[in-house]
C-alpha positions as CSV (number, residue, x, y, z in Angstrom):
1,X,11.0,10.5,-0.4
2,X,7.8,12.5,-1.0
3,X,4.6,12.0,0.8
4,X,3.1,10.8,-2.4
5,X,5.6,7.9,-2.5
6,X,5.1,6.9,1.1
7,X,1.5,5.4,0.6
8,X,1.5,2.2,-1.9
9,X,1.0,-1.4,-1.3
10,X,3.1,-4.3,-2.3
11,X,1.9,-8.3,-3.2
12,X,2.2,-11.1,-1.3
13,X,1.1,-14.3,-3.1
14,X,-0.9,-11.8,-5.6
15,X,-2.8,-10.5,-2.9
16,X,-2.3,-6.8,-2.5
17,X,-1.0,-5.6,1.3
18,X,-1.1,-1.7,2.0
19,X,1.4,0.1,3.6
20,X,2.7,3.4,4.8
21,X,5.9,5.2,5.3
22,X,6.0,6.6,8.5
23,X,8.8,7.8,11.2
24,X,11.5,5.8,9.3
25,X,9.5,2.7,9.0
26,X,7.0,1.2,7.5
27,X,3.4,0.8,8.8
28,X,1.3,-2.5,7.5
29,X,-3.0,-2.8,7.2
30,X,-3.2,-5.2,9.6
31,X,-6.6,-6.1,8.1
32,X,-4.9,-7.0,4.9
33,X,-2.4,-9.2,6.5
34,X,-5.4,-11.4,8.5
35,X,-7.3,-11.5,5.0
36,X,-3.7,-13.2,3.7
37,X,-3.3,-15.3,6.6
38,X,-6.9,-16.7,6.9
39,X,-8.2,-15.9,3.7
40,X,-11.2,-15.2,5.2
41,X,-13.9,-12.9,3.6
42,X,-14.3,-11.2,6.7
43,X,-11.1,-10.1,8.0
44,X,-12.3,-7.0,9.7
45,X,-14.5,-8.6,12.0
46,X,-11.6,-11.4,12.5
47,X,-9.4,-8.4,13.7
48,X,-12.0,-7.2,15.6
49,X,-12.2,-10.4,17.4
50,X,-8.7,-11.3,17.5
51,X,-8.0,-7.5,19.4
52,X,-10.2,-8.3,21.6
53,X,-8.6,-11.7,22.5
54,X,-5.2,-9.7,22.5
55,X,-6.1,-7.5,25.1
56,X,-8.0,-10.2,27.3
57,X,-4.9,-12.1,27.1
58,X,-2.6,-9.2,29.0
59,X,-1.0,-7.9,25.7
60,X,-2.3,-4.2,26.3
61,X,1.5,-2.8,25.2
62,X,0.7,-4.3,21.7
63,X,-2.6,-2.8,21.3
64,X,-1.2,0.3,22.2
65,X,1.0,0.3,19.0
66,X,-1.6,0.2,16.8
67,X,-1.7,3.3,14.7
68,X,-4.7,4.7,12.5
69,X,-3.4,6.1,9.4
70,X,-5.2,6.9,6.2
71,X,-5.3,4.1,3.7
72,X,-6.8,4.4,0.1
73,X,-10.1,1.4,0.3
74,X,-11.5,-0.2,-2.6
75,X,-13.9,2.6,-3.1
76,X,-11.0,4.9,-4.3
77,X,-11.2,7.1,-0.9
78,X,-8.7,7.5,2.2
79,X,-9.9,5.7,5.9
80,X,-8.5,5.2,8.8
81,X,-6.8,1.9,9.1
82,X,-5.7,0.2,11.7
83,X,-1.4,-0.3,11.2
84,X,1.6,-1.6,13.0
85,X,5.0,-2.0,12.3
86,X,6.7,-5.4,11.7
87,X,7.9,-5.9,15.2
88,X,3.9,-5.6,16.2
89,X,2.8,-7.2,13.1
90,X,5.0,-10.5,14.5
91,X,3.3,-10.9,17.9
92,X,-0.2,-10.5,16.0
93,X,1.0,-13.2,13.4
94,X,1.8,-15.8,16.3
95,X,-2.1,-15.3,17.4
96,X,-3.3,-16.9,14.1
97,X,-3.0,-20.1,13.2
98,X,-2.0,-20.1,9.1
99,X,0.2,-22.4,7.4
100,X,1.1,-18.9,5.8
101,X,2.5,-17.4,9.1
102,X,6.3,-18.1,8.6
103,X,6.5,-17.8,4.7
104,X,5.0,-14.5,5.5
105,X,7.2,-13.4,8.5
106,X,10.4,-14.1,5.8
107,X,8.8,-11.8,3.6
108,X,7.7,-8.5,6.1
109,X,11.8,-9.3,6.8
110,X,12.4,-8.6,3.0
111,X,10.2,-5.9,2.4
112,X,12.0,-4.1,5.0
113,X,15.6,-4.5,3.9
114,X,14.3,-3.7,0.1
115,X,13.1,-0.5,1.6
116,X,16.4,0.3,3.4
117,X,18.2,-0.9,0.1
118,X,16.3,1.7,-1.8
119,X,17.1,4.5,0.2
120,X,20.6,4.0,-0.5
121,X,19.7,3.1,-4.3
122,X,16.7,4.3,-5.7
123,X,17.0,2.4,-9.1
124,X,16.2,-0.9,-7.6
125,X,12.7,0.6,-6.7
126,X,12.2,0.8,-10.7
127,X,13.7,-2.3,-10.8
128,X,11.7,-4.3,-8.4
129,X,8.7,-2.2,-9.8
130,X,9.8,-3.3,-13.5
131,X,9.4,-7.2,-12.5
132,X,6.4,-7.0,-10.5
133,X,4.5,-5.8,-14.1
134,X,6.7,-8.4,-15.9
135,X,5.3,-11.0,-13.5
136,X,1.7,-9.6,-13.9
137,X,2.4,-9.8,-18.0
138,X,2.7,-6.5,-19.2
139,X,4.3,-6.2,-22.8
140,X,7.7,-4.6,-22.3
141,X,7.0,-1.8,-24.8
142,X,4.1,-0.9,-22.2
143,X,5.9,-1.0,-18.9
144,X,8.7,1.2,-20.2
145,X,6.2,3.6,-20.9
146,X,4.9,3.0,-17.6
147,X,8.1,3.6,-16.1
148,X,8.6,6.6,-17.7
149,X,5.3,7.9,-16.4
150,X,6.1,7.4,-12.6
151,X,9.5,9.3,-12.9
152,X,7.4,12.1,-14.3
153,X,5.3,11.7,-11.4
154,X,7.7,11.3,-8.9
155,X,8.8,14.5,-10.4
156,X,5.4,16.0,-10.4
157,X,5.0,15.2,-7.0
158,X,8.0,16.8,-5.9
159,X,6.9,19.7,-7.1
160,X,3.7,19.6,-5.0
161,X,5.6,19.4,-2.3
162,X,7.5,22.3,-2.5
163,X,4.1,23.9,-3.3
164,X,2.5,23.0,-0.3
165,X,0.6,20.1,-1.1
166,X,0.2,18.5,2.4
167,X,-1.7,15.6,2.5
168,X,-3.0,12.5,0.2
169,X,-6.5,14.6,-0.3
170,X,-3.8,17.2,-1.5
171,X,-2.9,14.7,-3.9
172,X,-6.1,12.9,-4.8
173,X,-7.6,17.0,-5.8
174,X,-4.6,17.7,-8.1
175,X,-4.3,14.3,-10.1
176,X,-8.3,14.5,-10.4
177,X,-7.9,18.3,-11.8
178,X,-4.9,16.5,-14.5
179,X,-7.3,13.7,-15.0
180,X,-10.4,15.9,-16.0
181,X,-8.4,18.1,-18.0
182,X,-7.2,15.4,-19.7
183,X,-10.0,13.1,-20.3
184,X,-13.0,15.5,-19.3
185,X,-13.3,12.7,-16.5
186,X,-12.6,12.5,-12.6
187,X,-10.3,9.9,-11.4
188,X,-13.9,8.1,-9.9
189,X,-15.4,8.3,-13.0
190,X,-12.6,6.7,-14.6
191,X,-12.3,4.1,-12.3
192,X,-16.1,3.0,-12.4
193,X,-15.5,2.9,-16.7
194,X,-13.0,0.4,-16.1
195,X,-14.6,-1.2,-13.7
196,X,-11.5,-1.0,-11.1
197,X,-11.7,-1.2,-7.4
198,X,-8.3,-0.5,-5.5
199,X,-6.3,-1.1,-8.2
200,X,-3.8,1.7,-9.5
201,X,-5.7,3.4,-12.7
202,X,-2.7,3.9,-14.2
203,X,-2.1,0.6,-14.5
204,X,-5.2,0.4,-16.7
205,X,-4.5,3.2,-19.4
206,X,-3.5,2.4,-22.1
């Protein structure tokens, strides 16, 4: 799989959850699962707190699998995030009390398997990626075009790879170079025209 593909979030209840690829597994915002679980407006500073009581309480060895990884924010740029796996991301859901905990649980178990079931057969990523937009109610006529447009991605990204690109800013500096070639506008610009946040932009052209 190549680094472009290992960074991209996935819904839960409509409420987008990043994630990353990493050593064979996948890494979760932890910050986007407590603003799922409490709905809370402030999840950051609920983290914060709820870290705090984590280590207090003796559970050191879980704060100590936290990761940092990059994580594109709502302003269209790359942060560090705080991450854990799904065996972490368990002990933290027992600490808050959501009527959401186990319904969620079921479905980090899920996402997992799909990830391990894609490996072995990458069609049921288009698949699973061809119902999410079907839920969301694109026209069919627009998410086979869609389609079409990531496997000429994935392809383009491949071919970064074996170029050198490295990294996500790697990435983020070629697309913006297609985009303002394209449409004589950066990817931020583009973004800000249509009013779009962390939302994919090309979800939004048409």
């Amino acid at each position: 799989m190549s680094k472009a593909r290992q960074n991209h979030p996935v819904l839960f209840e409509h409420k987008e959850v990043r994630r990353v690829w990493r050593q064979e597994k996948w890494y979760f915002s932890i910050i986007d699962v407590v603003a799922v679980l409490t709905e809370s407006t402030i999840a950051r500073r609920y983290w914060s707190d709820l870290k705090r009581k984590l280590i207090q309480e003796g559970y050191r060895e879980l704060y100590e699998k936290i990761v940092q990884l990059k994580m594109l924010s709502s302003d269209g740029k790359f942060y560090l995030t705080d991450c854990a796996d799904i065996e972490s991301l368990f002990r933290i859901i027992q600490s808050i009390p959501s009527p959401k905990a186990e319904p969620f649980k079921r479905w980090l178990a899920k996402v997992a398997k799909e990830r391990l079931d894609e490996i072995e057969n990458p069609e049921l990523a288009m698949d699973r990626m061809k119902s999410i937009y079907e839920k969301k109610g694109y026209p069919k006529s627009w998410i086979d075009k869609r389609l079409r447009g990531i496997a000429v991605r994935h392809d383009l990204t491949d071919e970064w790879d074996e170029r050198g690109a490295q990294n996500s800013l790697d990435y983020a500096f070629l697309t913006n170079e297609i985009m303002e070639a394209a449409f004589d506008m950066s990817v931020d610009g583009y973004k800000k025209l249509k009013k779009l946040g962390r939302e994919n932009l090309r979800d939004h052209i048409k």
